[in-house]
N, C-alpha and C positions, 0 to 999 in steps of 0.2 A: 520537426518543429516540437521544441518541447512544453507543454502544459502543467500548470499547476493548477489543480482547484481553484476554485475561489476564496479570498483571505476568509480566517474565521477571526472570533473578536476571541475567542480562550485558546489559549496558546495550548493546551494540555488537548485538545483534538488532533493538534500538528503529531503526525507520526514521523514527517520528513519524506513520503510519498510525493514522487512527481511519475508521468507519463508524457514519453512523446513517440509521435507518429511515422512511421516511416513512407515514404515514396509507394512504395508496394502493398500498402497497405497494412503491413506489421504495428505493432504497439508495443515499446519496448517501457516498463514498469520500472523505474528507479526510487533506489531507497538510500537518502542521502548522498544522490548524484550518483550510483555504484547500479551496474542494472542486475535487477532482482528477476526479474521475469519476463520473456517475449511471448507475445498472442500471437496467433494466428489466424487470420481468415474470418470464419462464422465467428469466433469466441473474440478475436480482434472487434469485431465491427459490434457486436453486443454489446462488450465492457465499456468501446466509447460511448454509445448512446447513453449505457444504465449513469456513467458519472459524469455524463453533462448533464445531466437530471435532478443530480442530486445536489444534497449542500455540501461542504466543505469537510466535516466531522466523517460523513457517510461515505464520502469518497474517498477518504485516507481507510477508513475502514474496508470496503471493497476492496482497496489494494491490499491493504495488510494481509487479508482472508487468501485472494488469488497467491500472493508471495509465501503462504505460511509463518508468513511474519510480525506476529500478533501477542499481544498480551494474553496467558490464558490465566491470570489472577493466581498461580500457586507459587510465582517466585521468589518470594520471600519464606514459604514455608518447606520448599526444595533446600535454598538458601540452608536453611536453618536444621534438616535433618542431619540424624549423626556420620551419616556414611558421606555428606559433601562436606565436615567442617573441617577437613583434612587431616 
């Protein structure tokens, strides 16, 4: 069964983070339908509780964090050094 957070009203929280659950208890993390990450067990059953918890912004965060799929604010200044402007 797959889960998306709850709608947020600002679109710029959306990361594209969904989560669905398997039979066995697994939690399979997707990023733009694509899967990013499988839970397991103890860390399975936490992750569902902490983002039925939360709000919608927070939950996409969670995921991004668990996925290592995150903004870390230096992309444009990566971007822009001399050794990546080809």
């Amino acid at each position: 069964m797959e889960h998306t957070p709850p709608e947020s009203e600002d679109d710029d929280d959306d990361l594209g983070f969904t989560y669905r659950t398997r039979k066995n208890g697994d939690v399979e993390v997707l990023h733009h339908g694509q899967l990013a990450s499988t839970l397991r067990g103890a860390k399975a059953r936490d992750f569902v509780d902490e983002v039925e918890e939360c709000d919608f912004a927070e939950g996409q965060a969670i995921m991004a964090r668990l996925t290592g799929n995150y903004k870390r604010g230096n992309e444009r200044t990566a971007r822009n050094h001399p050794r990546n402007r080809g």
